[in-house]
Backbone as CSV, one residue per row, in Angstrom:
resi,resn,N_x,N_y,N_z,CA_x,CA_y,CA_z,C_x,C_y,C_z
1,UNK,163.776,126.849,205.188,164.822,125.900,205.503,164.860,125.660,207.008
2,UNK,165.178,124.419,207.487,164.743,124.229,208.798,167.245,123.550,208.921
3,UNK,167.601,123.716,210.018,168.747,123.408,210.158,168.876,122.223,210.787
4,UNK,169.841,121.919,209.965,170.182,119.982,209.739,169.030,119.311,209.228
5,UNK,167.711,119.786,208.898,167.277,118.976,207.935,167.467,119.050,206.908
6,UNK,167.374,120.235,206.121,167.465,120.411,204.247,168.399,121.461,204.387
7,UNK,169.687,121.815,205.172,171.051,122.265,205.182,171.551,122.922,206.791
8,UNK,172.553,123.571,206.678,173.075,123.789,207.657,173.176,125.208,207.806
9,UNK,172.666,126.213,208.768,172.264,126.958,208.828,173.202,128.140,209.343
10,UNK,173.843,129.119,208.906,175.201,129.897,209.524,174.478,131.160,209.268
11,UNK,175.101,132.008,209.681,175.545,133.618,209.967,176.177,133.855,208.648
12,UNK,175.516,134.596,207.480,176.244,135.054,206.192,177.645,135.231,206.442
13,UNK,177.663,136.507,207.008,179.531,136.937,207.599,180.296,135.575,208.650
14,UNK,179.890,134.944,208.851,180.834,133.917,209.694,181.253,133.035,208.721
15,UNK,182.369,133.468,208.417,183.440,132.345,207.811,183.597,131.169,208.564
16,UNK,184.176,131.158,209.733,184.632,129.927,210.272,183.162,129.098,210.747
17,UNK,182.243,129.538,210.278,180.819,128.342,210.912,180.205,128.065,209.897
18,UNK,180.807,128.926,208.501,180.349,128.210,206.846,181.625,127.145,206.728
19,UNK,182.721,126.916,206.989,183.497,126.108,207.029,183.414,125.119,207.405
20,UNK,183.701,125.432,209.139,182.644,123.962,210.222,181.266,123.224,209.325
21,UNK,180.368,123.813,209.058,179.397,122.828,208.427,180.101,122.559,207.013
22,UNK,180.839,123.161,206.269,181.226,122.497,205.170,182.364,121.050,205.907
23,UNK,183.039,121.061,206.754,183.630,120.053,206.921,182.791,119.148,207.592
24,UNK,181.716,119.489,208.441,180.663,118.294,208.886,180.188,117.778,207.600
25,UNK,179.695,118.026,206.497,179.189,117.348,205.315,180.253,116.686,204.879
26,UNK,181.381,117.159,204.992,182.399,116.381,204.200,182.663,115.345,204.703
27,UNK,183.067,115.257,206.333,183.196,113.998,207.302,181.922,113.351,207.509
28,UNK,180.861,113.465,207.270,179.650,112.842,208.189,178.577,112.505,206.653
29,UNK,178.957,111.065,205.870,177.984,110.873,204.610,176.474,110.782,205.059
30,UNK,176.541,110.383,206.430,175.075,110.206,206.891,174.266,111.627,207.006
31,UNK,174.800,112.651,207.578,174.588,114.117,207.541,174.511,114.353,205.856
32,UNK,175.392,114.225,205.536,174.840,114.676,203.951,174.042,113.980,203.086
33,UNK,173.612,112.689,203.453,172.383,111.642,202.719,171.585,112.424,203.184
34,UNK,171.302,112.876,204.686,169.743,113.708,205.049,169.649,114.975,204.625
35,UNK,170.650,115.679,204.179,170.557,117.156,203.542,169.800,116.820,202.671
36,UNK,170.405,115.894,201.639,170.112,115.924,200.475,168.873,115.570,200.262
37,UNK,168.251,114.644,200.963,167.032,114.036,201.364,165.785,115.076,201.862
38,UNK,166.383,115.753,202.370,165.577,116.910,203.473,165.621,118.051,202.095
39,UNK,166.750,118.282,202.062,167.070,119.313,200.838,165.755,119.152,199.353
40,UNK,165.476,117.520,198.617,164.800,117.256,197.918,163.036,117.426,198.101
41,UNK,163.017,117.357,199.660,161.537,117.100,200.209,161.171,119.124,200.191
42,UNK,162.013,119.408,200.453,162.237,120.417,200.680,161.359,121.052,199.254
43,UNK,162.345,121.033,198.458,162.108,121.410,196.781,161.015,120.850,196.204
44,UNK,160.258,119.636,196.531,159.299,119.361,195.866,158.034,119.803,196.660
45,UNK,158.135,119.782,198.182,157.218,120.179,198.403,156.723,121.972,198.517
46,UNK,158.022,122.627,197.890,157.601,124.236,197.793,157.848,124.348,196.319
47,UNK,158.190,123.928,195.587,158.674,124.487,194.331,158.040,123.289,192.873
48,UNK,157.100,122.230,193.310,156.456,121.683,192.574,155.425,122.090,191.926
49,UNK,155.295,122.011,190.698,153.846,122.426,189.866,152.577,122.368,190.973
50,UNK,152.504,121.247,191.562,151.040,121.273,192.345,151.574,122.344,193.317
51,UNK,152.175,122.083,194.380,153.103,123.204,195.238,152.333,125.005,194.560
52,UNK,153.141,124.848,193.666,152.883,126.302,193.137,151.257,126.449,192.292
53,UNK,150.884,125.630,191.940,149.103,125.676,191.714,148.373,126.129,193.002
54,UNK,148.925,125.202,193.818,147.858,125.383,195.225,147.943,126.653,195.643
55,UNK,149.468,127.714,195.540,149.644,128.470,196.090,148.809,129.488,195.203
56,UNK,148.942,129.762,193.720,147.886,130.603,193.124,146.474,130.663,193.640
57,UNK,146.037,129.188,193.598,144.980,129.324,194.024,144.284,129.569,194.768
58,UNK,145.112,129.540,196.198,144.820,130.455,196.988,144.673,131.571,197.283
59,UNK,145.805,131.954,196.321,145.651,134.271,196.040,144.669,134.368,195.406
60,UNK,144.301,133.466,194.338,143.119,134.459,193.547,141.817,133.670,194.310
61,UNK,141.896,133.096,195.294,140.885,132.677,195.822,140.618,133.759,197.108
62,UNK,141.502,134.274,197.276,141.550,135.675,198.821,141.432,136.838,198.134
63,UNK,141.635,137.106,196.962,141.467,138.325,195.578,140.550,137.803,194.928
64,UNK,139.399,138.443,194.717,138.666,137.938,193.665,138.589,138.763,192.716
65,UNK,139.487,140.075,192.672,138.989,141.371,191.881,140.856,140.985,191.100
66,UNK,141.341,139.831,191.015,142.442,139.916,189.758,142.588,138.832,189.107
């Protein structure tokens, strides 16, 4: 995840800076069209069938003994 492109990036324990970016998404539709946007590019380009083919194929291409 890269911050402000495919979400907004906080400190687990910081309440008040998971808040702040929850109210920047809420006030700012343009900020949240590019999450979502960034967020989607995001997901298809790590979590797509080809995505995840290429990635096998590379392990058993650096392993040849599995």
């Amino acid at each position: 995840m890269e911050h402000e492109r495919d979400g907004l990036l906080t400190a687990i324990d910081d309440v008040e800076a998971i808040a702040a970016s929850l109210t920047r998404i809420r006030n700012d539709s343009t900020l949240a069209e590019n999450l979502v946007a960034g967020g989607r590019a995001t997901l298809e380009n790590t979590f797509s069938r080809r995505a995840i083919t290429q990635e096998y194929i590379k392990l058993f291409s650096s392993h040849p003994t599995l």
